[in-house]
N, C-alpha and C positions, 0 to 999 in steps of 0.2 A: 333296868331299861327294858328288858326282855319282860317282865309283868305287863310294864305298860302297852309296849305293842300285842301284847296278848289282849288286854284290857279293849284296846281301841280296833283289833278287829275284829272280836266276839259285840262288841257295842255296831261295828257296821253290817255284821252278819244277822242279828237280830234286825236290825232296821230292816235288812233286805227282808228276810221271812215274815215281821209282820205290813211290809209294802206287799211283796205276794198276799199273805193273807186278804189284804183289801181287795185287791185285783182279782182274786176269787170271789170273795164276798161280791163284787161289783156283778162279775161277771154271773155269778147263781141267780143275783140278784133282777138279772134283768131276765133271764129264763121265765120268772113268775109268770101266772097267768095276769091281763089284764082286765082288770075291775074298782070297783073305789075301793073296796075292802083289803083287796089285797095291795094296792097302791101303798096306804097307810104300814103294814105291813111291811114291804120291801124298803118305802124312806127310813124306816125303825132300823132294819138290818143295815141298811146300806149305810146308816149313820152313825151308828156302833161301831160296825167291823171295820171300814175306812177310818174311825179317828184313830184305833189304837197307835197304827206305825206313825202318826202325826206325834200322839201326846209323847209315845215312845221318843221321838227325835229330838221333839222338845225338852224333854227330860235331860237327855245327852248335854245339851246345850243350856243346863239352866242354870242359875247364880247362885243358888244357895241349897243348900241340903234339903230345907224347907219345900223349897220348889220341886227337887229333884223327887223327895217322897211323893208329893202330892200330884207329878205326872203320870209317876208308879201307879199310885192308887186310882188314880182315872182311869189308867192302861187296862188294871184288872177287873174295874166295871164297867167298863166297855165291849170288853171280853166276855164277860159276864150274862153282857144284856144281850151281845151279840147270839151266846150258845140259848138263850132265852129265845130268841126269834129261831134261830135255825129248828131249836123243838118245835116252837109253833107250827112252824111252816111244812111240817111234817105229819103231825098231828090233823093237822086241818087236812091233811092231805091233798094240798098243793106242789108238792117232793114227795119221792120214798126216799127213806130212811138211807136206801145205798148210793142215792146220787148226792146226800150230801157228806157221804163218810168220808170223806178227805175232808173239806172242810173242816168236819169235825173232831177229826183223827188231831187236826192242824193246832186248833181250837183252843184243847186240853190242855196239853205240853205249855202250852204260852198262858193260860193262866193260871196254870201251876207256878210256873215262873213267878211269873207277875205278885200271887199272893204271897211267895215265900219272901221276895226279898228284900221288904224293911225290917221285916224282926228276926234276920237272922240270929243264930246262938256268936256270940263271941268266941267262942274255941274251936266254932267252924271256918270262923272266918279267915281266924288268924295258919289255918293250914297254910301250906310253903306250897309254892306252885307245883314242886317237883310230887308233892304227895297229890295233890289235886289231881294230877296228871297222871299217877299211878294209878289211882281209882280208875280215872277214865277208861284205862287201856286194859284195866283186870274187865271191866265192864264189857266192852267193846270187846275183848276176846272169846268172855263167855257167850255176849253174843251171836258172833261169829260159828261158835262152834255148833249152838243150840240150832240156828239158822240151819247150818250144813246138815245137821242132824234130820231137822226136819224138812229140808229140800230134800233131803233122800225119801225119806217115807212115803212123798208125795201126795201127803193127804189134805186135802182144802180147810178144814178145821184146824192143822197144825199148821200150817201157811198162814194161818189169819192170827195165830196165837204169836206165830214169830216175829208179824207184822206189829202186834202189840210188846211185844217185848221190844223189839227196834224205837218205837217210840218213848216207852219206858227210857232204855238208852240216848235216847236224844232228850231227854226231858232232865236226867241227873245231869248231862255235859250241859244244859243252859244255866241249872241251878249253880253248878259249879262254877260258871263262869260269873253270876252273879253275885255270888261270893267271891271272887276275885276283885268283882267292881266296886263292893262294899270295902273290900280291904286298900281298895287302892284312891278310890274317888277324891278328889280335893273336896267334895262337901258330905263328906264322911270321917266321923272323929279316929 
């Protein structure tokens, strides 16, 4: 029982981050500058980044495995086309590169997800919650301490390295978790 409620609220805590995600994507998105060029542009982002936590819920909600894969795999080209526009829009130099790094910081991690988790390995899957959970927290400590490490040092390159490492760690807890969902899902063998 305790899987399941694991399962079902890593399944509403994703929904919530990729509904954030959108509400960023919306929200960068109306920042653009106004022009027809860039119009085209912004519907592209804004129609990307806003379907994922859609396809995502739908997925949650879907009848057959069949379905379930194939909201996955929208989720990830969506994601996909999304991190597509965010370069553009960068490149063109409509953004710098630092105003959309949370976006994209955001971005990564969820389509890492996303691509890892229909062909997961079977002898990953079948891990016991309690080792899943071990992982975690070996992770999340080293964490922890690297951070500490380098909040003391206080140097702004190792602050940004730590920030990537944090994401790193949030990105193995989503895969983990979706490995939990492959092992538990009713339209998963």
């Amino acid at each position: 029982m305790g899987d399941f409620k694991e399962h079902r609220d890593f399944a509403r805590e994703l929904e919530a981050r990729t509904r954030r995600f959108a509400v960023t994507i919306i929200k960068l998105s109306a920042g653009l500058p106004i022009s027809p060029e860039v119009k085209f542009v912004r519907n592209q982002l804004t129609k990307a980044g806003t379907s994922v936590g859609a396809n995502y819920r739908e997925a949650n909600r879907s009848r057959s495995r069949a379905d379930f894969k194939s909201r996955i795999r929208i989720c990830e080209s969506e994601l996909s086309e999304a991190q597509y526009w965010l370069e553009v829009i960068v490149e063109a130099g409509l953004v710098h590169q630092r105003d959309i790094e949370t976006v994209s910081d955001e971005c990564r991690p969820l389509l890492h997800s996303f691509r890892l988790s229909p062909g997961i390995a079977p002898e990953v899957i079948s891990a016991t919650p309690q080792a899943r959970r071990s992982v975690r927290n070996q992770l999340l400590s080293l964490w922890q301490r690297l951070s500490t490490t380098i909040a003391a040092a206080g140097k702004p390159l190792l602050q940004k390295t730590a920030t990537r490492v944090e994401a790193i760690y949030l990105n193995l807890c989503i895969v983990s978790e979706i490995l939990a969902h492959f092992r538990h899902c009713r339209h998963c063998p």
